[in-house]
C-alpha positions in Angstrom: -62.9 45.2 -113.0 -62.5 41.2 -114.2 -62.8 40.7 -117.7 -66.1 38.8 -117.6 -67.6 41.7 -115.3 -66.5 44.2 -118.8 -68.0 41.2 -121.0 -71.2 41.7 -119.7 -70.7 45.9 -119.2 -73.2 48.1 -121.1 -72.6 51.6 -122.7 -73.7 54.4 -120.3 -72.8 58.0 -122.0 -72.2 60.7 -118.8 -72.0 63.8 -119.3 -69.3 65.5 -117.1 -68.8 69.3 -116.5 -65.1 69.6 -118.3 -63.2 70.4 -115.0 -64.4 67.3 -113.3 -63.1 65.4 -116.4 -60.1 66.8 -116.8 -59.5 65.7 -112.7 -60.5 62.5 -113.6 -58.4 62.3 -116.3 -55.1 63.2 -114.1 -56.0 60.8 -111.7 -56.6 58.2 -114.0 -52.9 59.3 -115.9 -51.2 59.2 -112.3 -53.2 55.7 -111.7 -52.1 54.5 -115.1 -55.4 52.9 -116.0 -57.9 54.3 -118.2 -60.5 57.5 -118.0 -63.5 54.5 -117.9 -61.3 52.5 -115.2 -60.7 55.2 -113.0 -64.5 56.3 -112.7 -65.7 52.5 -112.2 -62.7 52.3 -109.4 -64.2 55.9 -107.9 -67.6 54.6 -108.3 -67.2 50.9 -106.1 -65.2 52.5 -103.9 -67.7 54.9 -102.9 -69.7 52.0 -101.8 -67.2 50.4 -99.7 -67.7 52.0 -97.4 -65.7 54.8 -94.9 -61.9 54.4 -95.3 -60.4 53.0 -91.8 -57.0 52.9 -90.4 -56.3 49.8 -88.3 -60.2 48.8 -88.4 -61.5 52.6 -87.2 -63.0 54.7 -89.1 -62.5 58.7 -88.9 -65.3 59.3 -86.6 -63.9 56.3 -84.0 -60.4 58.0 -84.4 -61.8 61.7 -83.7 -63.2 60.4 -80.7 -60.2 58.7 -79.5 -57.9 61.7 -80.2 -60.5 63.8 -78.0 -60.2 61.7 -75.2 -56.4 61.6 -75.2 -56.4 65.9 -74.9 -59.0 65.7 -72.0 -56.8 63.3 -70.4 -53.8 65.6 -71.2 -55.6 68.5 -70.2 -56.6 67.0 -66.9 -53.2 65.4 -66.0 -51.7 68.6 -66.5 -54.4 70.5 -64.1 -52.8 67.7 -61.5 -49.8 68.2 -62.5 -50.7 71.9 -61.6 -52.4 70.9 -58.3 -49.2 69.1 -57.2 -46.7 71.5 -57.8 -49.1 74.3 -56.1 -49.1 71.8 -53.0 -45.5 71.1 -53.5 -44.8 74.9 -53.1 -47.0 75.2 -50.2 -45.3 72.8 -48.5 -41.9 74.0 -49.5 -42.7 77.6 -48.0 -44.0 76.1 -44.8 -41.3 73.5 -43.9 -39.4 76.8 -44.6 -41.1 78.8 -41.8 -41.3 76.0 -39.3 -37.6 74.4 -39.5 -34.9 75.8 -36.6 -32.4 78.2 -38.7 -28.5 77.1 -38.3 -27.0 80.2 -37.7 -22.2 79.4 -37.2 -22.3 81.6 -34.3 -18.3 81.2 -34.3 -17.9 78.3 -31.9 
């Protein structure tokens, strides 16, 4: 808060169940600013809106990170695909090819 916004700051007593003080307080200690600076710093953060990393907020990276497992799960389901043809193929090239038998000559 600037100086001339606590210039022109009026009183407002709140009364605050003693747990949710004392958390204020520690945050305020580990902070190092004041009981009455930390709760105005709580207070305009709250509308700042959703915290975002890299210009997304929770929600947009949620979504994201849902399409990247469906992706995973369906590459590996090809994945799965592949190697079942792969075998398949494997087992038949094995019944059709001529056997080399040394037959001593």
């Amino acid at each position: 808060m600037s100086s001339s916004d606590q210039s022109s700051s009026l009183p407002y007593p709140v009364r605050l169940p003693e747990s949710l003080k004392a958390r204020l307080q520690a945050s305020a200690r580990r902070e190092s600013r004041s009981l009455q600076a930390e709760i105005i710093a709580r207070l305009e953060a709250s509308f700042a809106g959703p915290p975002t990393v890299n210009g997304l907020t929770a929600e947009d990276l949620l979504t994201r990170v849902d399409r990247y497992v469906a992706s995973v799960f369906e590459l590996h389901e090809q994945n799965q695909q592949l190697g079942d043809r792969l075998d398949e193929a494997v087992s038949l090239l094995a019944r059709h090819s001529p056997v080399h038998r040394d037959d001593g000559d």
